[in-house]
DOMI-766594 format. One record per atom (N, C-alpha, C): residue in one letter; x, y, z. Coordinates in steps of 0.001 Angstrom, whole numbers, plus 500000, padded with zeros to 6 digits. Layout:
N
aXYZ...
***
This chain:
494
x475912572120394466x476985571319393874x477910570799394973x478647569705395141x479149568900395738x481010569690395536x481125570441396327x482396571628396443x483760570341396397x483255569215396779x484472568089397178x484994567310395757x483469566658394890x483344566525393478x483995567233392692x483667568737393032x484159569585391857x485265569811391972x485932570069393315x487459570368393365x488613568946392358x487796567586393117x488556566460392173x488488566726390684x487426567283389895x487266567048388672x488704568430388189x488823569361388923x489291570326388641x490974570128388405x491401569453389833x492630568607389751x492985567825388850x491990566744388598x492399565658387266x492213566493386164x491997567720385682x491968568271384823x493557569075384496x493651569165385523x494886570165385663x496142569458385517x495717568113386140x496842566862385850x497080566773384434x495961566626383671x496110566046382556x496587567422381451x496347568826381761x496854569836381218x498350569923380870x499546569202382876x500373569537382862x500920568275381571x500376567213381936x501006565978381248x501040566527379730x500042567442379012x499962567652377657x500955568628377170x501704569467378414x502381570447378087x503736569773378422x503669568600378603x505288567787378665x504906567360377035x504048566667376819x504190566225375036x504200567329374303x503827568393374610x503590569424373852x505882570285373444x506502570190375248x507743570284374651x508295569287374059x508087568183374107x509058567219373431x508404566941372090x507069567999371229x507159568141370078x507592569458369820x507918570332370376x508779571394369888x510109571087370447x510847570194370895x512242569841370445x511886569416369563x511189568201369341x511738568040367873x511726568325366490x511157569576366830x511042570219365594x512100571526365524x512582571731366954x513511572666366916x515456572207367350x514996571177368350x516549570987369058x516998569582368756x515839568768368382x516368567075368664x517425566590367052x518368565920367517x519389565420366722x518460564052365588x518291564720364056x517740563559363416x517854562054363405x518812561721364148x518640560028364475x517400559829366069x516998560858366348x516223560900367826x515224560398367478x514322560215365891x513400560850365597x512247559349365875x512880558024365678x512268556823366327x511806556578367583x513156557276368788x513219557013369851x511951558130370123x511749559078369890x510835560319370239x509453560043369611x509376559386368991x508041558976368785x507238557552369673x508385556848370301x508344556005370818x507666556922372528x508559557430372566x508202558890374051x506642559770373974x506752560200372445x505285560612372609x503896559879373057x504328557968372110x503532557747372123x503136556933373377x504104556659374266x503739556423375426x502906557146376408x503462558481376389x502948559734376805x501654560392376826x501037560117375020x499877559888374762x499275558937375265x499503558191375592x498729556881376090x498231557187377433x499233557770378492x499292557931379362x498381559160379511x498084559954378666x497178561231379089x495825560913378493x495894559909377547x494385559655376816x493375558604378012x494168557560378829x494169556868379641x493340557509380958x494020559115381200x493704559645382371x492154560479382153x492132560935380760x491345561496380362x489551560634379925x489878559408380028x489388558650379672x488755557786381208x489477557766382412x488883557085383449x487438557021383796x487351556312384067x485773555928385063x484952556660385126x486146557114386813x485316558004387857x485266559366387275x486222559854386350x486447561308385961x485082561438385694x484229560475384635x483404561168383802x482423560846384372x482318559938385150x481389559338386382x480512560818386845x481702561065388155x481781562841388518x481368563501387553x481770563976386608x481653564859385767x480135565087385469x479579563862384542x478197563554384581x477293563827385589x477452563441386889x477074563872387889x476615565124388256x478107565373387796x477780567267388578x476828567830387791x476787567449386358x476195567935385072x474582567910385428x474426567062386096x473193567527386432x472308568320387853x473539568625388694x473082569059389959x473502570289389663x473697570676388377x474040572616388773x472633573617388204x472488574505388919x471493575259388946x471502576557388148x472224576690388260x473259578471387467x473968577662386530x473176577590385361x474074577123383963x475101578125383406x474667579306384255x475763580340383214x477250580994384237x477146580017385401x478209579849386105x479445579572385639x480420579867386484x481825579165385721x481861578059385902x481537577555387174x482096575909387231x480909575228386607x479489575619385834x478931574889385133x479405574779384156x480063576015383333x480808575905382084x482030575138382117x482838575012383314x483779573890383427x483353572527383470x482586572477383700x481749570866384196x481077570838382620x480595571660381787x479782571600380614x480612570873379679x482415571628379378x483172571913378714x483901570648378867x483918570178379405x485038569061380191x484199567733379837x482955567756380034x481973566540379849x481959566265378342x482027567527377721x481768567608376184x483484567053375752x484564567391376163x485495567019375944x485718565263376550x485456565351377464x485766563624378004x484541562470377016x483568562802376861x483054562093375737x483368561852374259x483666562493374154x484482562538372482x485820561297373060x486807562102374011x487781561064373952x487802559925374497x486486559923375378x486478558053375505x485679557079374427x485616557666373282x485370557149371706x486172556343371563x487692557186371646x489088556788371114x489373555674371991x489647554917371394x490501553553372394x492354554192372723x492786553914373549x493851553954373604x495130553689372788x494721552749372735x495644551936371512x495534552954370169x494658553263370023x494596553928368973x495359554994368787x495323556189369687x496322557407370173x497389556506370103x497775555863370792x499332555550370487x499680555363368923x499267554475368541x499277553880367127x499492555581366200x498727556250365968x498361557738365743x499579558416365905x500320558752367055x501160559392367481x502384558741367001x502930557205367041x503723557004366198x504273557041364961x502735557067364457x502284557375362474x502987558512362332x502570559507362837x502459560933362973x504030561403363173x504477560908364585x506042560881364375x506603560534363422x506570559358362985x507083559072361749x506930559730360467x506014560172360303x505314561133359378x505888562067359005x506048563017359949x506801564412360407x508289564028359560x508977562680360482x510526562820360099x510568562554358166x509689561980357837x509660561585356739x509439563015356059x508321563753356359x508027565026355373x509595565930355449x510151565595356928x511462566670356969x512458566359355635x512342565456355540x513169564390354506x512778564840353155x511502564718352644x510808565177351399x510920566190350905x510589566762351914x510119568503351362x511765569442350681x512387569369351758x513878569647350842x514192569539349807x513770567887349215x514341566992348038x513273567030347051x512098567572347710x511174567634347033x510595566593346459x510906565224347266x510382564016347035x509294563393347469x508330563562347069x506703563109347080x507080561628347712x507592561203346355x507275559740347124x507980558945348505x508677560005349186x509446559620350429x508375559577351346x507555560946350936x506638561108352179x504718560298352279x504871560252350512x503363559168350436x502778558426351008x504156557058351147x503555556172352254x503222555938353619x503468557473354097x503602557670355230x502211558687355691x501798559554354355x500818560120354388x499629558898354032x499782557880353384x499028557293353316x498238556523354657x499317556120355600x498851555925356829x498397556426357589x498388557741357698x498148559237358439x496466559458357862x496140559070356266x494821559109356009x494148557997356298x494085556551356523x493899555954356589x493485555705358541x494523556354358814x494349556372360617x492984557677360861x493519558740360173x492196559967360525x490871559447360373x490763558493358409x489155558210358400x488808557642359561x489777556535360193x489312555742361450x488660556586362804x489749557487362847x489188558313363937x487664559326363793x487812559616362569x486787560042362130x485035559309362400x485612557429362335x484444556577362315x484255556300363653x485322556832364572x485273556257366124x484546557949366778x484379558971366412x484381559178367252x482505559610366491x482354559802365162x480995559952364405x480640560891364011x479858560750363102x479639562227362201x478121561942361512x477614563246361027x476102563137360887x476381562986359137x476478563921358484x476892563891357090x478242564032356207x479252563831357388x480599563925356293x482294563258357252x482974562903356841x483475562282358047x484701563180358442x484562564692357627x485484565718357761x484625566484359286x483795566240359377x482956566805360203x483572566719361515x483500565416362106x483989564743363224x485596565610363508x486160565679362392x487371566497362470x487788568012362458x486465568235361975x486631569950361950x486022570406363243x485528568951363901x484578569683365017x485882570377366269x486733568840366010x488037568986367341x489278570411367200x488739571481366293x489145572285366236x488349573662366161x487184573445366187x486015574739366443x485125574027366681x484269573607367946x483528572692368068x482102573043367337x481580572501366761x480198572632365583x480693572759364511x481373572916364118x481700573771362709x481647572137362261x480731572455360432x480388570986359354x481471571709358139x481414570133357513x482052570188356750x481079571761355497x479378571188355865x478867571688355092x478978573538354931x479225573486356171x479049575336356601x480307575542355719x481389574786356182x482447575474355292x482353575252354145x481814573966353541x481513574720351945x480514575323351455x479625576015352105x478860577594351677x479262578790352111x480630578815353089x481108580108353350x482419579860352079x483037578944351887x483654579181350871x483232579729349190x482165579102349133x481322578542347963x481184580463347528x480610581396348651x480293582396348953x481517583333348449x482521583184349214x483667583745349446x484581583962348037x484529582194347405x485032582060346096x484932583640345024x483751583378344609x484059584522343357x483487586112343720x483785586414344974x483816587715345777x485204587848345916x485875587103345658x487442587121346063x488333587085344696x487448586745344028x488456586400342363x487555587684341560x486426588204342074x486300589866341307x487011591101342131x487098590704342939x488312591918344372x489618591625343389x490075590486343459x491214590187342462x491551591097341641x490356590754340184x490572591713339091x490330593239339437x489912593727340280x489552594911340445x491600595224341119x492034594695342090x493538594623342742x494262595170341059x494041594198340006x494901594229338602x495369595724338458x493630596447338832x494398597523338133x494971598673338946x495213597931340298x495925599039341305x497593598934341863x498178599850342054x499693599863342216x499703598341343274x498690597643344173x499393596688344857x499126595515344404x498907595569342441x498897593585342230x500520594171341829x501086592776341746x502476592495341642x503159594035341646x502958594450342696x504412595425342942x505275594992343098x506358595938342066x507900595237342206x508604594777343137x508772593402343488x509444592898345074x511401593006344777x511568594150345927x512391594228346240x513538593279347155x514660592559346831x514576591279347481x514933591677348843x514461591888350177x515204591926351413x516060591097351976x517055590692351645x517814589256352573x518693590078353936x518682589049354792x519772589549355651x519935587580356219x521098587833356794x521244586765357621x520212586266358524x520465585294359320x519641584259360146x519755585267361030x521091585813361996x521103586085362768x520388587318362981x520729588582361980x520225589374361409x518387589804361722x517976588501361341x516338587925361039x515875588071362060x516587587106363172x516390586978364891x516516587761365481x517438589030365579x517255590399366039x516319591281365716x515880591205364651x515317592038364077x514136591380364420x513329590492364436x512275590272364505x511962590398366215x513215589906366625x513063589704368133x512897591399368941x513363592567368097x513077593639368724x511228594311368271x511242593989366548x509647594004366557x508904593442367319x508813592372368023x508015591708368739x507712592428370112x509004592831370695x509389593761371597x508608594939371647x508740595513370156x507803596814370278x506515596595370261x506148595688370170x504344595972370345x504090594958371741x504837594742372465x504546594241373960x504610593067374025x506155592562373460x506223591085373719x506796590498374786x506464589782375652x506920589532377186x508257587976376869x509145588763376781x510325587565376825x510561587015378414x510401587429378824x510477586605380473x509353584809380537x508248584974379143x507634584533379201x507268583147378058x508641583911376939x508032582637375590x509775582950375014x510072582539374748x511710582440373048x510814582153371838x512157582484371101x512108582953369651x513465581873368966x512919580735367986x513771580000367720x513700579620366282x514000578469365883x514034578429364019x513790576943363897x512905576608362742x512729575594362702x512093575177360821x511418573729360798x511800573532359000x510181574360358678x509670574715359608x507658575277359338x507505575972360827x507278577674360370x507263578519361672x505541577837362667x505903577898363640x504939577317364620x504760578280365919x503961577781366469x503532578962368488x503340577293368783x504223577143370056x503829576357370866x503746576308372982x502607576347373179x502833576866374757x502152575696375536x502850575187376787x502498574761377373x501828575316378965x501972576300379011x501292577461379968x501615578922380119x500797579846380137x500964581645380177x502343581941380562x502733581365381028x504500581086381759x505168580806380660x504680579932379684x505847579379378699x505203579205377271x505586579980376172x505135579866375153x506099580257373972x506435579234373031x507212579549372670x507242579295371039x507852580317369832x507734580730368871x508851580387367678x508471580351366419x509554579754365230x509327580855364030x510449580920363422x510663581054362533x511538580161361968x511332580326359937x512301579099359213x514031579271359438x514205578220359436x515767577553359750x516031578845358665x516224578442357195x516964579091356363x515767579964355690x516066581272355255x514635581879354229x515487583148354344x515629583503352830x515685584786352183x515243585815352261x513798585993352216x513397586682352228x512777587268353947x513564588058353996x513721588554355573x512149589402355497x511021589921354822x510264590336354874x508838589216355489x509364587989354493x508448587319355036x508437586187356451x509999586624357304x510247585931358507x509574587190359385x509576588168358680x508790589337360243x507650588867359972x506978588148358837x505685588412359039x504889586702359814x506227586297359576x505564584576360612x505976585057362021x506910585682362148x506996585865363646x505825586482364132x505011587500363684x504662588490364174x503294587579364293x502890586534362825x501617585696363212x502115585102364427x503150583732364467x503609583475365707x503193584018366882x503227585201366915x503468586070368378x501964586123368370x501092586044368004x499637586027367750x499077585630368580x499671583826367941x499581582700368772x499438583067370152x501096583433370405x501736583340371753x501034583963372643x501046585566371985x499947586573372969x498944586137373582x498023585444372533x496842584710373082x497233583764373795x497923583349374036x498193581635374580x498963582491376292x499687583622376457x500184584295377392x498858585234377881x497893585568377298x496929586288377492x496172585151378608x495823584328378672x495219582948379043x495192583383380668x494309582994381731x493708582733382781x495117581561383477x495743582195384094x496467581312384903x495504580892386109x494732581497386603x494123581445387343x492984579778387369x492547580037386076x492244578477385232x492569577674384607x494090577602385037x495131576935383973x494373575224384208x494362574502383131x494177573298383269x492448573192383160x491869574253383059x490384574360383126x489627574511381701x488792574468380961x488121575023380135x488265576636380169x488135577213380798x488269579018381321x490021579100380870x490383578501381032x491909578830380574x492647578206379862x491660577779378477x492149577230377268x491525578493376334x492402578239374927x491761578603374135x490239578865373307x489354579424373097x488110579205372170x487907578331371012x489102578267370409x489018577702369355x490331577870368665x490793576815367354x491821577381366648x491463578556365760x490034578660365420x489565579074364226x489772581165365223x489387581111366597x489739582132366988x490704582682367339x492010581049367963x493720581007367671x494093581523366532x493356581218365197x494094581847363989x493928583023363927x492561583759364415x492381584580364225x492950585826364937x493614585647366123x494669586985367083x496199586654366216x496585585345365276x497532585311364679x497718586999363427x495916586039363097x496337587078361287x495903588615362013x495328588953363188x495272590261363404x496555591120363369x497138589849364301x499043590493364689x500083590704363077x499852589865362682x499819589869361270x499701590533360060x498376590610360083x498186591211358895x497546592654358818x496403592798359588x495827593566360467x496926595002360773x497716594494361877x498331594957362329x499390595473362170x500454594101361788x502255593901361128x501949594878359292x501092594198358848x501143595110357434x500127596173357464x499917596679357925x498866598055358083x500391599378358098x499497600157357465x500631601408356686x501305602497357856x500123601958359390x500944603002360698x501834602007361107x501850600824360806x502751600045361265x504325600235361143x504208600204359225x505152600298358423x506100601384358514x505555602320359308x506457603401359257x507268603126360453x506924602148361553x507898601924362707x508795601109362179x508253599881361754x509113598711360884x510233599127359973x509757600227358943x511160601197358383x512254601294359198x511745601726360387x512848602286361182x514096601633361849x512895600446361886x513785599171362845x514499598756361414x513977598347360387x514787597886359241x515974598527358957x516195599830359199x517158600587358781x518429600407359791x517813600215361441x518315599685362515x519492598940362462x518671597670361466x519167596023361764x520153595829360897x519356596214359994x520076595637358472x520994597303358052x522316596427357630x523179597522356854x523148597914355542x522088596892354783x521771597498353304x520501596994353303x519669597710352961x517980596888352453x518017598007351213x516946597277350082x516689598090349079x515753599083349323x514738598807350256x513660599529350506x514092601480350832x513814602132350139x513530603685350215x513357604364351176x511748603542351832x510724604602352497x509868603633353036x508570604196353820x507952603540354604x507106603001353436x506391603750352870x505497603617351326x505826602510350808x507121602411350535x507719601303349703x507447599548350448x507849600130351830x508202599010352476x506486598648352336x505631599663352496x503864598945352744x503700598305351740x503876598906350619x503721597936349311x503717597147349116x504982596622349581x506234595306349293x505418594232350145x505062594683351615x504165593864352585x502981593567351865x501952593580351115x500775593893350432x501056593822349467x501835593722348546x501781593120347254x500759591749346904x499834591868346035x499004590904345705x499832590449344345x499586589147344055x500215588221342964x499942586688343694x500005585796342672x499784584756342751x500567583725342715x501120583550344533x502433582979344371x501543581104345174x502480580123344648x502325578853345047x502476578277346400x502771579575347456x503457579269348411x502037579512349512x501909579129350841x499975580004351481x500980580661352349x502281580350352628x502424581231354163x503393582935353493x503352582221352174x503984583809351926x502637584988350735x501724584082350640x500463584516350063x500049585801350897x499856586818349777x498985588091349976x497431587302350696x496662588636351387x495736588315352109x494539587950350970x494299588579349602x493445588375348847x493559586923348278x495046586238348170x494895585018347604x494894584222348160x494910584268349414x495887583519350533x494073582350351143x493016583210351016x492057581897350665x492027580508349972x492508581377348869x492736579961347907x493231578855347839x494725579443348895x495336577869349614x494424577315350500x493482577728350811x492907576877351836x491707576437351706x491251577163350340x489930576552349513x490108575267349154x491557575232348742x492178573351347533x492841572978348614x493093573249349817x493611572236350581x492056571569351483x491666572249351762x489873571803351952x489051570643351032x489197571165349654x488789570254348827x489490568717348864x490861568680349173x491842567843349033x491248566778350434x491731567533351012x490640567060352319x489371565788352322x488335566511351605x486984566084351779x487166564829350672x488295564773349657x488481564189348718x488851562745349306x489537563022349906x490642562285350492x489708561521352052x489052562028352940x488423561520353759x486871560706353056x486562561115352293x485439560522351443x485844559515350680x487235559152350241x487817558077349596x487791558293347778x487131559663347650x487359560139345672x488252560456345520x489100561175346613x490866560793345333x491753560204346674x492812559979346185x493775558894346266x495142559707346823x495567559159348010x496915560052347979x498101559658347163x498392559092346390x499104558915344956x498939560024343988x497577560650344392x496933561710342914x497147562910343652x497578563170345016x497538564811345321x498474565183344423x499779564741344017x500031566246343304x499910566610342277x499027565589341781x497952566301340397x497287566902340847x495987566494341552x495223567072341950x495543568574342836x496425568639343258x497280570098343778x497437571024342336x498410570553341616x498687571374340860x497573572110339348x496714570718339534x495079571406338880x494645572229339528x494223572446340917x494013572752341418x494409574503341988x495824574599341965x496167575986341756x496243576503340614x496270575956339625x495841576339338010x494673577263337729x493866575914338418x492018576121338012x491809577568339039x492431577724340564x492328578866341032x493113579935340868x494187580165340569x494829580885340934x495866581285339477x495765580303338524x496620580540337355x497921580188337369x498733579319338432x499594579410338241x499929577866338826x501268577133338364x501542575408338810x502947575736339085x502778574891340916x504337575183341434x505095574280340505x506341575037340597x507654574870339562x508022572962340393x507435572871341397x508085571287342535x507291571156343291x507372569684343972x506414569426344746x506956570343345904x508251570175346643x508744571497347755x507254572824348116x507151573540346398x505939574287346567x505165574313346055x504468572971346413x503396572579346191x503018571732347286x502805569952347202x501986569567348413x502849569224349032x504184569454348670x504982568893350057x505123570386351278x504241570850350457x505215572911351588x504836572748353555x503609572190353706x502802571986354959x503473571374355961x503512571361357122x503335570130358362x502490569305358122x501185570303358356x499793569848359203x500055568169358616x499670567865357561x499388566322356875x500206565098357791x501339565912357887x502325564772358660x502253564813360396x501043565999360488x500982565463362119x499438565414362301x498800564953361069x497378564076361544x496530565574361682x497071566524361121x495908567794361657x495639567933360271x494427567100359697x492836567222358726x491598568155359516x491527569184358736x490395569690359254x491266571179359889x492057571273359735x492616572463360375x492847573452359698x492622573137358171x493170574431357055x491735575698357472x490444575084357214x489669576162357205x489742577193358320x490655576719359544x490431577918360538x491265579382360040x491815578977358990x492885579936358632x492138581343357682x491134580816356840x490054581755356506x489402582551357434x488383581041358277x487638581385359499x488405582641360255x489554582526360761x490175583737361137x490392585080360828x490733584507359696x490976585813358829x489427586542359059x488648585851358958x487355586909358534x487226587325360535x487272586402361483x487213586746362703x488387588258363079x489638587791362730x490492589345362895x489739590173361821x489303590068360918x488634591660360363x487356592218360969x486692590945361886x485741591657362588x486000592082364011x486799591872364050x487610592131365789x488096593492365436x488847593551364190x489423595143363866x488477596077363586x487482595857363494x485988596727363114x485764597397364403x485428596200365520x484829596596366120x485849597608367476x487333596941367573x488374597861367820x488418599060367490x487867599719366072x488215600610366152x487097601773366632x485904600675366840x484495601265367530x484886601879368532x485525601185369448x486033601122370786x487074602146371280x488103602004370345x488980602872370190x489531604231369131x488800604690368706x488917605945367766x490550606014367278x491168605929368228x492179606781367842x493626605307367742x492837604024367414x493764603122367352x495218603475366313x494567603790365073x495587603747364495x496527604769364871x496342606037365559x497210606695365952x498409606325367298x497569605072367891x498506604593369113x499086603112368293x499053603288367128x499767601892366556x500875602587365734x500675603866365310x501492604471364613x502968605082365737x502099605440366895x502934605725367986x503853604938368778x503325603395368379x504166602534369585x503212602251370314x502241602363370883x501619602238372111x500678601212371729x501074600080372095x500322599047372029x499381598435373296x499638598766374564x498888598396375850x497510598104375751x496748599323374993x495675599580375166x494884598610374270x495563598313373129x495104596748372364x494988595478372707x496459595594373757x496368594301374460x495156594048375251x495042595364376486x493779595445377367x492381594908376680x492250595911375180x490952595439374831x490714593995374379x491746593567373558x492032592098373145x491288591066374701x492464591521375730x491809590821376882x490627590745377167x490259591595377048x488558591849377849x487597591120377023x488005591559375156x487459590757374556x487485589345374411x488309588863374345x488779587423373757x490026586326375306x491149587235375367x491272586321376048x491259585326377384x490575586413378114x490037586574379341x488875585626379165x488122585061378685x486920584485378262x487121582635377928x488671582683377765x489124581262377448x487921580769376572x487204579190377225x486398578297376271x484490578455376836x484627579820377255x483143579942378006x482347580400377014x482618581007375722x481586581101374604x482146580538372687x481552579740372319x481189579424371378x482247580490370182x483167580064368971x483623581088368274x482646582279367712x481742582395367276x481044583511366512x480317583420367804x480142583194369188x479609584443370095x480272585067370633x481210584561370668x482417585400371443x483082587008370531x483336586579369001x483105587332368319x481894588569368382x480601587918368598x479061588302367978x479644589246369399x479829589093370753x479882589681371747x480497590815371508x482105590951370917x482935591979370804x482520592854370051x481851592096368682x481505593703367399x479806593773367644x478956593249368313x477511593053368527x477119593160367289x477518592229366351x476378591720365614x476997590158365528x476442589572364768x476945588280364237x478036588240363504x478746587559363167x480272587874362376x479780586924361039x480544587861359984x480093587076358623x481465587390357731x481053587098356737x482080587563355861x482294589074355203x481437589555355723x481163591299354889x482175592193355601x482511591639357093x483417592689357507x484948592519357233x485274591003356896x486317590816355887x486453591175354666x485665591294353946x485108591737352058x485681592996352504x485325593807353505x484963595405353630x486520595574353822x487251595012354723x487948595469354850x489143595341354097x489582594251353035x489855594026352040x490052595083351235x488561595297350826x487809596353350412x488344597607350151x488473598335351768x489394599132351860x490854599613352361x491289598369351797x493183598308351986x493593598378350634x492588597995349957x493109597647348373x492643598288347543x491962599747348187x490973600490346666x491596601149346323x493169601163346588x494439601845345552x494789603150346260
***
């Protein structure tokens, strides 16, 4: 290999990393710091910005080189073949996109965003329609620019787990569906369907301490990411150095801000876990979102609501807050794990919490295929949680206005949230292969040794294997849905 070639390809890679982690803060100002009249001028900034990195990503000679090298390497299972593999596979897709187009996109999208901020409060659909209407209308395009074999959700689900069809996800759902609605009725008749919710409130400030010292206890590196508030909790990092985390502006229920932080911190971990060493490289990106979601819902759900957890979390609760209703640790597990069928996905129990992402999927394929209409989502929403789940949000607020994703062009992103889920239950399987005595060092505080294995498994590995091998690697078998069922299974057999 040509040591001179590869070093250039490595640089313009790294260029174009830093440039993404400048757009990347000036979309978390504005979702956290920027003054609502900014919200024209900042879309005007992104979309220059975009232009400017789609432009670089898109040159000549980059892919010229790139191509090149692609065929003079000998050791395919090298790193710099997998950088040269990873990078080729990425620079083809985006020299699909015309330029113009990303810009165009990124303005939509800005605009989009300020509009849903606007809606969702007022709970006004039609503020944010015409704006979603452009946002669908721009995706099918991208969808037709960049190509798809049988579905044009495809093309879009790919840029977030690369392979993954529209079709796979509807036979792992298809699958999943009524394995999940007989777990259900079987939940009915155990103390955790609708256990009595105790209301936890505390202040904002309150929220931010308190979450900010949980995070703390299981090895959160503040030298390295903040903890801030915003209208939809988010992880956003622009390098292992800087990664940074949300919870909601205003929310009551102080039970369910520990539990976005703690997904948050998921994010972050993984995103701080990352190869500085390959920053700007394939080796020091993520695997996937679908495996991003999945160190979320471990931290999460896995982890944050698991019953050795709960007994530290008591403690800190009792800490923070000068009145909570909660008793006991028991109580507090409950309250975390309560199954019922609420309209909301980010405050959804783990058993229902599919379902938001079964009808936002469907909505999806509906909507990119051109059979329904964005005028009809919030019928089609509120049939939709009916037909699953039994129940029709009281407003659009919770219902189709509750999301980001729609207003920043991310179609195709709901299924990683399953996909995950079933990836953290097979990661926790095989953790505890590894480690016998996990739950006793989770009950203890001692989180190091999770982090270590996490590393070795997952994040140390960045984009060098495929989501379900990277998985298939950690628990040695293939990852399916049985070790999610199972473990379900046994959180919930009362």
């Amino acid at each position: 290999m040509n040591r001179e070639l590869f070093q250039y390809v490595i640089h313009h890679s790294q260029e174009i990393k830093v440039l993404e982690s400048i757009l990347n803060l000036l979309t978390w100002d504005q979702e956290t710091m920027m003054p609502p009249g900014g919200a024209e001028h900042r879309g005007n900034q992104r979309a220059l910005l975009a232009g400017i990195i789609h432009n670089k990503k898109i040159e000549d000679r980059f892919f010229d080189v790139l191509t090149s090298l692609s065929h003079t390497i000998d050791n395919k299972e090298s790193d710099e073949a997998i950088q040269v593999e990873r990078l080729l596979e990425d620079i083809t897709k985006a020299r699909k996109i015309p330029t113009s187009f990303v810009e165009r996109f990124t303005v939509a999208s800005s605009e989009a965003f300020s509009a849903w901020e606007k809606a969702k409060p007022e709970s006004n659909w039609k503020l944010f329609e015409p704006h979603l209407a452009k946002i669908v209308d721009l995706v099918r395009e991208k969808a037709s620019l960049l190509g798809f074999k049988d579905h044009p959700l495809d093309a879009l689900l790919d840029e977030y787990d690369p392979g993954l069809t529209t079709k796979e996800v509807s036979t792992l759902f298809s699958a999943l569906k009524p394995k999940l609605k007989n777990l259900l009725e079987k939940i009915k008749k155990t103390p955790f369907y609708e256990a009595a919710k105790r209301p936890c409130s505390a202040s904002l400030e309150e929220q931010l301490r308190l979450s900010r010292e949980i995070l703390t206890s299981i090895g959160y590196d503040w030298d390295r990411s903040r903890l801030d508030t915003a209208a939809h909790p988010f992880s956003s990092a622009g390098h292992p150095t800087d990664s940074r985390i949300t919870i909601r502006h205003n929310h009551e229920d102080t039970l369910d801000q520990i539990r976005s932080a703690m997904h948050e911190a998921g994010h972050s971990l993984y995103e701080m876990g990352l190869s500085r060493q390959y920053y700007g490289t394939p080796l020091g990106e993520a695997a996937s979102l679908s495996i991003h979601e999945g160190q979320s819902r471990f931290w999460e759900t896995i982890i944050g609501s698991s019953k050795m957890f709960c007994t530290r979390l008591f403690t800190l609760l009792n800490k923070h807050l000068k009145s909570h209703p909660l008793p006991d640790a028991e109580t507090l597990y409950r309250q975390l794990n309560s199954v019922q069928c609420s309209p909301i996905r980010t405050q959804a129990d783990e058993v229902t919490y599919p379902f938001h992402v079964f009808l936002r999927f469907e909505i999806e394929k509906g909507l990119l295929e051109g059979s329904l209409n964005v005028r009809d989502i919030p019928e089609r929403w509120n049939q939709g949680m009916q037909e699953m789940l039994g129940i029709t949000p009281s407003c659009e607020r919770e219902g189709c206005l509750q999301d980001i994703h729609w207003s920043s062009g991310y179609f195709g992103y709901f299924p990683t949230y399953v996909l995950g889920s079933m990836y953290a239950a097979s990661l926790w399987e095989a953790l505890q292969k590894d480690l016998p005595d996990v739950k006793e060092l989770i009950q203890a505080g001692v989180f190091a040794p999770i982090h270590t294995w996490l590393h070795d498994r997952v994040w140390s590995h960045g984009r060098r294997f495929r989501s379900k091998h990277l998985i298939e690697r950690a628990l040695g078998k293939p990852p399916s849905e049985k070790e999610y069922l199972s473990y379900l299974d046994e959180k919930y057999k009362g």
